[in-house]
C-alpha positions in Angstrom: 11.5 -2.5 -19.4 10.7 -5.8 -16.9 11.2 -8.6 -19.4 8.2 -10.5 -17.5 9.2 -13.6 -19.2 12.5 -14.2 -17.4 10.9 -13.2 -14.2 7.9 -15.0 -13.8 9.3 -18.4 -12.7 11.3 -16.3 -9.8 10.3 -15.6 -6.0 8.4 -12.4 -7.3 7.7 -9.5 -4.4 5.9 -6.3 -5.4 6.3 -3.1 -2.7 4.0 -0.8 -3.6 3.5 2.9 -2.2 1.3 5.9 -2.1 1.9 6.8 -5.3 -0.1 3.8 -6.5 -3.2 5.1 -5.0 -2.2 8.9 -6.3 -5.9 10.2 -8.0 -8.0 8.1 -6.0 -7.0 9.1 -2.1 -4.5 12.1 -1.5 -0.9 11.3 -0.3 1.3 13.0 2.2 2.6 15.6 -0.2 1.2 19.2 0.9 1.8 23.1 -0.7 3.2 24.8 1.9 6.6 25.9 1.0 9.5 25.0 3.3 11.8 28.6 2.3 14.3 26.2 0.7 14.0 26.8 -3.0 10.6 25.4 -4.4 10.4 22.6 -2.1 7.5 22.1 -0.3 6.3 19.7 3.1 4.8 16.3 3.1 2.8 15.8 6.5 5.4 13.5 7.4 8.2 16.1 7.4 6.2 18.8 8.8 4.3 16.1 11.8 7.9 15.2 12.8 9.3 19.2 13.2 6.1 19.9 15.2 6.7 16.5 17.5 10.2 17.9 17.9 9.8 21.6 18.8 6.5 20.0 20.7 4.7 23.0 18.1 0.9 23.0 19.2 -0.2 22.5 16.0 0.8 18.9 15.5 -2.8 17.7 16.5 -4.5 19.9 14.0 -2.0 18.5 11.5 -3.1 15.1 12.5 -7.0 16.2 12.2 -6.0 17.3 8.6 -4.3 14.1 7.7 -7.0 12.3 9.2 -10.1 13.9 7.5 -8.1 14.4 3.8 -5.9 10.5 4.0 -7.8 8.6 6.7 -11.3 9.2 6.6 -11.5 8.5 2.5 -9.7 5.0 3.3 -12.6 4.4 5.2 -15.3 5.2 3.2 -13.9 3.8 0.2 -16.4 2.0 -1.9 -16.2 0.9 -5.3 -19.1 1.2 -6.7 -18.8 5.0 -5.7 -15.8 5.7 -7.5 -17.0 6.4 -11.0 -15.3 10.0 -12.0 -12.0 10.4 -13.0 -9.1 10.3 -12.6 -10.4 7.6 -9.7 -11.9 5.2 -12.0 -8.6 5.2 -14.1 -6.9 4.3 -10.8 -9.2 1.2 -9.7 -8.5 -0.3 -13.6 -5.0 0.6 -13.0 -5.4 -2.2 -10.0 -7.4 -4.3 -11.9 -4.7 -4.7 -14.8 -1.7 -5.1 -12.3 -3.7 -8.0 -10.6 -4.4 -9.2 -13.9 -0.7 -9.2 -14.2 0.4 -10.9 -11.4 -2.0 -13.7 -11.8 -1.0 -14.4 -15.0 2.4 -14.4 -13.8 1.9 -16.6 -10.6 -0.4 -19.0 -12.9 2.6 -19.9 -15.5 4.9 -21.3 -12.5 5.1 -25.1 -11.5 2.1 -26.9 -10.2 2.6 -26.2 -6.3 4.5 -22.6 -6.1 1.7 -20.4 -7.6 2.2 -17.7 -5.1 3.9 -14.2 -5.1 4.4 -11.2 -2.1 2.8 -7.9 -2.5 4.4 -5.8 0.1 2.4 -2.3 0.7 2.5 0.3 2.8 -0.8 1.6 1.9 -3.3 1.2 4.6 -6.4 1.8 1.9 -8.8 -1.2 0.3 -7.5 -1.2 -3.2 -6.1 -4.6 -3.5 -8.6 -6.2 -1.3 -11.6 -4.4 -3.3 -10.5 -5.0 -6.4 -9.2 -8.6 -6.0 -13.1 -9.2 -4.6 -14.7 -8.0 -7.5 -12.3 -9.8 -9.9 -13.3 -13.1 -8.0 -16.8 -11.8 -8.4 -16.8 -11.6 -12.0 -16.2 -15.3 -12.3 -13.3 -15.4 -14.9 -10.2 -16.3 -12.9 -9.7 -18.6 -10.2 -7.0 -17.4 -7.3 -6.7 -16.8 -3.8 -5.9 -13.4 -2.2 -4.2 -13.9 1.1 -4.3 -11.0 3.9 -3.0 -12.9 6.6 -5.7 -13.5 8.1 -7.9 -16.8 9.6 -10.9 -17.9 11.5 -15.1 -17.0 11.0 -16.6 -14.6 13.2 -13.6 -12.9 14.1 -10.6 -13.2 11.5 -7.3 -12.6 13.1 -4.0 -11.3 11.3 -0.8 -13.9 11.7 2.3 -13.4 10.0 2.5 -17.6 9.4 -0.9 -17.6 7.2 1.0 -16.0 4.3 3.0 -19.3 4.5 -0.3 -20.9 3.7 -1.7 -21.9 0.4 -4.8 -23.5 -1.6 -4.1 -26.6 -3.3 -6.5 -28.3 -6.0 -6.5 -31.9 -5.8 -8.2 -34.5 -8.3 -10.9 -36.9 -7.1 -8.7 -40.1 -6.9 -5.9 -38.3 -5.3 -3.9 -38.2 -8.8 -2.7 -35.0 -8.7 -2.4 -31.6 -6.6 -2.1 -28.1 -8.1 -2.1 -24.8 -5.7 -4.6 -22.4 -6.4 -2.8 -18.9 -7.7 -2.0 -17.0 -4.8 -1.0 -13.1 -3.8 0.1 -12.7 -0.6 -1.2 -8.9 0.7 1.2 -7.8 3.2 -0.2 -4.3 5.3 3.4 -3.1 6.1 2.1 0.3 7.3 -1.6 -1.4 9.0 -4.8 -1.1 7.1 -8.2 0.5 7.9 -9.3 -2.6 8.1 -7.7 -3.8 11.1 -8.4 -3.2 14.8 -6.8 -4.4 17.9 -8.3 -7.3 19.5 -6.9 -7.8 23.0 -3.4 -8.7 22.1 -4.1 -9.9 18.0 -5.1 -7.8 15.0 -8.3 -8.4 13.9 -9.5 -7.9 10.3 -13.5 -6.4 9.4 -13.9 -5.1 5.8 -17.2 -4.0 7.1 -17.0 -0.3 8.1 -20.2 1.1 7.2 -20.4 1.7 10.9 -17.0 3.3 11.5 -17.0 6.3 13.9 -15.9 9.9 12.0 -13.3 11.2 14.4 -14.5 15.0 13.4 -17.8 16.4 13.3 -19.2 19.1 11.1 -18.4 22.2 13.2 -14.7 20.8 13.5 -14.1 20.8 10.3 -15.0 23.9 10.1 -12.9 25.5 12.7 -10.5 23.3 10.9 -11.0 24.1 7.4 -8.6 27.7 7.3 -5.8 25.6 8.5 -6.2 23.4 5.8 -6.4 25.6 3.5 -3.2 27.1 4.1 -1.4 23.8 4.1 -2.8 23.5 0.6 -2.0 26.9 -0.8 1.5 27.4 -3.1 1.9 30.6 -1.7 2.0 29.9 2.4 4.8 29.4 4.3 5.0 28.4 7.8 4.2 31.8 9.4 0.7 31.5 7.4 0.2 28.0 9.3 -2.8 29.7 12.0 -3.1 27.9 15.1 -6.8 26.6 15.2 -9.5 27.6 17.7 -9.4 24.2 19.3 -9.4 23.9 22.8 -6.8 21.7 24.7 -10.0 19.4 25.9 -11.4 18.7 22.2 -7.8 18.5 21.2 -6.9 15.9 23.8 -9.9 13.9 23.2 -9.4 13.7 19.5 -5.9 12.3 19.7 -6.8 9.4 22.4 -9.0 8.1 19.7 -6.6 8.9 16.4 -4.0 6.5 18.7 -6.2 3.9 18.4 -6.1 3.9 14.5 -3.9 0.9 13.0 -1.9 2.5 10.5 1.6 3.6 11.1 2.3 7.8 12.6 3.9 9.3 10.1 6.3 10.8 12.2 9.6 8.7 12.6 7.1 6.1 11.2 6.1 4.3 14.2 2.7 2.9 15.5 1.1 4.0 18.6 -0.3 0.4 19.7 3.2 -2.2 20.6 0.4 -5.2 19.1 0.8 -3.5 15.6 4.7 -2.5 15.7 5.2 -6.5 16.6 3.5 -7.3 13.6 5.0 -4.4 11.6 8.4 -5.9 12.9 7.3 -9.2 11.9 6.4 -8.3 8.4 9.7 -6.6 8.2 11.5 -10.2 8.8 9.0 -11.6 6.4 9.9 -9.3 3.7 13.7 -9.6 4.5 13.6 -13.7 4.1 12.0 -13.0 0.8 14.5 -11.0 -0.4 17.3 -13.3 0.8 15.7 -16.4 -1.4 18.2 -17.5 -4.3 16.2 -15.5 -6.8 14.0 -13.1 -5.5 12.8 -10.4 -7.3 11.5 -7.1 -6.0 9.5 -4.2 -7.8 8.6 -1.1 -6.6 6.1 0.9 -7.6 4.9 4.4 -5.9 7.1 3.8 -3.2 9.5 6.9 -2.0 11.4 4.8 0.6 10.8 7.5 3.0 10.8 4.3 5.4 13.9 4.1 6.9 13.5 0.3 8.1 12.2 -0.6 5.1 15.0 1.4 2.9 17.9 -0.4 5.2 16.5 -4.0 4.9 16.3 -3.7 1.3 19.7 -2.5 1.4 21.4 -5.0 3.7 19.2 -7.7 1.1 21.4 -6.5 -1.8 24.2 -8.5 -0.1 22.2 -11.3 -1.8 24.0 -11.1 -4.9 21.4 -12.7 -6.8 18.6 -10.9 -6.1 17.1 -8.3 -8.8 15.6 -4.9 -7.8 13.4 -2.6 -10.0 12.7 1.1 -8.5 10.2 2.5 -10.7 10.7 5.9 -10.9 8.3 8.7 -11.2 10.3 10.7 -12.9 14.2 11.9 -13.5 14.3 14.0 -10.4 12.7 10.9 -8.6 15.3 8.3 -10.4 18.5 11.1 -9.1 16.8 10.3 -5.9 16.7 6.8 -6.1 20.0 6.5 -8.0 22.0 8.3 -4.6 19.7 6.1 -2.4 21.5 2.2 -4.1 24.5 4.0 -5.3 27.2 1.4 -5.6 24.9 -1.5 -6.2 24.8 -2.9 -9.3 21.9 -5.0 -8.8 19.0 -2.3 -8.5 17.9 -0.7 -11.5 16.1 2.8 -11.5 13.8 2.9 -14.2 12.3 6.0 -15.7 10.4 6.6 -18.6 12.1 8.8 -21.2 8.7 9.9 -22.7 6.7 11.2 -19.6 6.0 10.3 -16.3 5.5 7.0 -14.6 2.4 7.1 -13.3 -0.1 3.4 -12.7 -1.1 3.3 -16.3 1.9 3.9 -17.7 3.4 1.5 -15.1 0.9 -1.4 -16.4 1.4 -0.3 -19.9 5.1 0.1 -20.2 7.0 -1.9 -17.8 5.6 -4.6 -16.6 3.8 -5.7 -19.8 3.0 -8.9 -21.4 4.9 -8.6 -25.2 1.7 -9.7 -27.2 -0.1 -6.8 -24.6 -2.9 -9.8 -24.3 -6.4 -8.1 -22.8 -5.9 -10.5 -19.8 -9.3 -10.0 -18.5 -10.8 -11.5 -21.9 -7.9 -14.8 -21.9 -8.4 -15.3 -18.1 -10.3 -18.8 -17.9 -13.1 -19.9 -16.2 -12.9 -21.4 -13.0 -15.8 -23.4 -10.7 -14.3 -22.1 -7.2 -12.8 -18.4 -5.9 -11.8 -18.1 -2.8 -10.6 -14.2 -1.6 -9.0 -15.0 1.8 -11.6 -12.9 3.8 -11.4 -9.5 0.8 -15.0 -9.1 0.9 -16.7 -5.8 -0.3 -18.4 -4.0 2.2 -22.2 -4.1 1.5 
């Protein structure tokens, strides 16, 4: 459905969204019904009515979306993830970085490089990407935007940096292949550092925001917000008191990762760089021929939905919204109507999901086992994605 050979040689960016990680880690989609037909709330929707009728169980909607989204960032390991359908999901990453390195690889000597934009805050693409250098078989680079030892800070001009190769004698130069991770929405692994953002992969360490007996007393709550039947008026308030309440939420605003409500970040270092991201993708999308693919993405984010929009006055840039499904691709379809750049794509056979993502659209013709053709390189370099010990 991507015709990866006429693409390849192009400024390729990737924007990926929750529904990349969907099997793996939960997303923002809950049960409880909204009374309008068969629709039902996402924490997002729900967060930002509470914020607005100042509703006191915002907080404990906040402890739920820490403990079930937040917390399993965190702890993520892959060497734990062995059951399905999370194993399927890691491969999932595994092939579509395949993909894109094979991709970058076939370009001209010194622009080996393509963006992948996500607003998932999780390890996926760093964990993976580690254990892919690990394996030996491919030589590239994965760039987080980050530099320096002991401390490694997060600047939005490292992604303009790249590896380059060069022969003994000076003869010739060839950039190492190169993705470019882009934390649009902040990562788990990130933590303020005065006024910088600096990057530790090692969270073994990480404080749990709620102990054992708050889990409990929140565990009710949750479980309406996960039944099909529940509506608001089932929503109970919680047995928190204002003090334990209060005490959690000072520490939740320290978290780096965007508040899904009106989709801002509590801490002005990370909206800069969220800001500055946003410029980074938009000059991307304004290159002669850029390319962008979206993948699990709902484009709930406003800023994000009206800079891709405003990019379309590019009239050589090509967008591909992969589509979930048909009532997904209507969605979409109302979202870019009039532009005749931007295709929705949908599978007439089932749903989109990562596999079928890998599998159908963006596909090499021959369907090459990449992993078995990648060659051997001496050097790997991972651009600080390190797997936690």
């Amino acid at each position: 459905m991507i015709s990866i050979e006429d693409i390849y040689n192009q400024d390729i960016n990737f924007l990926f969204g929750s529904g990349a990680s969907f099997g793996l880690l939960p997303t923002l989609q809950l049960q409880l019904q909204t009374g309008v037909e068969d629709r039902r709330y996402s924490v997002e929707e729900l967060a930002t009515k509470f914020e607005r009728e100042k509703d006191r169980r915002l907080i404990p909607l906040f402890m739920y979306y820490y403990a079930n989204c937040i917390r399993p960032a965190e702890m993520l390991r892959l060497d734990a993830v062995t059951a399905e359908p999370g194993a399927t999901v890691i491969k999932n990453y595994r092939t579509f970085l395949l993909t894109a390195l094979e991709m970058v690889k076939r370009r001209k000597a010194m622009d080996r490089r393509c963006n992948v934009f996500t607003t998932n805050y999780d390890g996926c693409f760093p964990l993976v990407a580690d254990a892919l250098i690990k394996d030996g078989n491919i030589d590239f680079v994965l760039n987080d935007g980050a530099r320096g030892f002991m401390r490694r800070i997060v600047q939005a001009r490292n992604f303009g940096a790249y590896l380059c190769h060069a022969g003994v004698f000076g003869r010739y130069q060839s950039s190492v292949p190169q993705l470019n991770l882009i934390h649009l929405h902040g990562s788990v692994y990130w933590r303020k550092l005065e006024a910088a953002i600096q990057v530790d992969y090692d969270l073994k360490e990480r404080e749990d925001l709620l102990d054992a007996d708050a889990r409990a007393l929140l565990q009710p709550f949750s479980d309406a917000l996960n039944n099909p039947a529940a509506t608001l008026d089932d929503l109970p308030d919680t047995g928190f008191t204002d003090d334990t309440l209060n005490a959690f939420w000072a520490k939740y605003e320290l978290i780096p990762i965007v508040n899904p409500t009106k989709w801002k970040f509590h801490e002005t270092v990370y909206e800069e760089h969220y800001y500055q991201m946003l410029r980074l993708l938009s000059y991307e999308l304004e290159k002669p021929n850029a390319v962008l693919i979206t993948f699990g993405f709902s484009f709930a984010d406003e800023h994000i939905l009206n800079l891709v929009i405003r990019s379309l006055s590019n009239p050589r840039l090509q967008v591909f919204i992969c589509c979930f499904n048909s009532l997904e691709r209507t969605s979409m379809e109302q979202k870019f109507k009039g532009y005749r750049s931007v295709k929705c794509l949908q599978l007439d056979d089932g749903v989109m999901n990562f596999t079928a993502f890998n599998e159908k659209v963006l596909a090499w013709p021959d369907a090459t086992d990449l992993a078995a053709t990648a060659p051997a390189a001496a050097h790997a370099e991972a651009g600080g994605a390190g797997v936690p010990a």
